[in-house]
N, C-alpha and C positions, 0 to 999 in steps of 0.2 A: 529461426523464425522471428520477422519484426514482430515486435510488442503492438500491441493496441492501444491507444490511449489511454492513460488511466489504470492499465491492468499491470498486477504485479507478475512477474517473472522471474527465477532463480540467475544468479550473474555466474551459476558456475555451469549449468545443465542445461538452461533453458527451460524447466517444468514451468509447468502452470497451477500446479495442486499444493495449499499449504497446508500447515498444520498448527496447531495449537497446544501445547505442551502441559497436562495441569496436575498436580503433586498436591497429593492429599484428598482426595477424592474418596465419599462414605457413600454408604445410601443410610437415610434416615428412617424414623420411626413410622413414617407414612409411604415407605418403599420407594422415593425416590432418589435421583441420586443428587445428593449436595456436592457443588463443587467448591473445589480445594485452591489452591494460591496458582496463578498462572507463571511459570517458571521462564517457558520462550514462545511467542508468540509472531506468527508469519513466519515459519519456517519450511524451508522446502523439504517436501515426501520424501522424494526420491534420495535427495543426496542423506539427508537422515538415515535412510536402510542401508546406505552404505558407511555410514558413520561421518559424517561430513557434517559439521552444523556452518548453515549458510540461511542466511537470512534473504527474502524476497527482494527484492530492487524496486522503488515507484520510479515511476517518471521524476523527471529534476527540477524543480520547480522554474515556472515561466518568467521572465524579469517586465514588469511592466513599466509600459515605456510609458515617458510625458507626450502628450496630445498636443499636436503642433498649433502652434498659433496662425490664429484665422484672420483673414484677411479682410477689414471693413471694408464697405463700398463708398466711396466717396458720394455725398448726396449732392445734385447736381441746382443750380439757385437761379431757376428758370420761372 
């Protein structure tokens, strides 16, 4: 399936769902949960349940081009 602009997508699967990996995770004295050190971050669902670490693909970045030179109008001496 083509990508969308902008959107990240697996370069081995094709998924579209990431995931966020976080190691050390509590819940505190006010019951919530503190989070812990992010370990891999944008990696794909699917190939992860299968043991696969594969990281998301962006788009490539665009090369911006120099803006061509404009052409004056000669002023005419009427």
């Amino acid at each position: 399936m083509k990508r969308a602009p902008g959107m990240l997508q697996c370069s081995k699967c094709g998924g579209r769902d990431t995931m966020t990996v976080v190691t050390g995770s509590y819940i505190g004295q006010d019951g919530k949960i503190k989070r812990g050190t992010v370990t891999a971050d944008k990696v794909c669902y699917h190939c992860d349940k299968r043991g696969i670490l594969s990281f998301m693909v962006q788009d490539p970045p665009k090369l911006v081009q120099e803006p061509k030179p404009r052409r004056t109008k000669l002023k005419s001496a009427n």
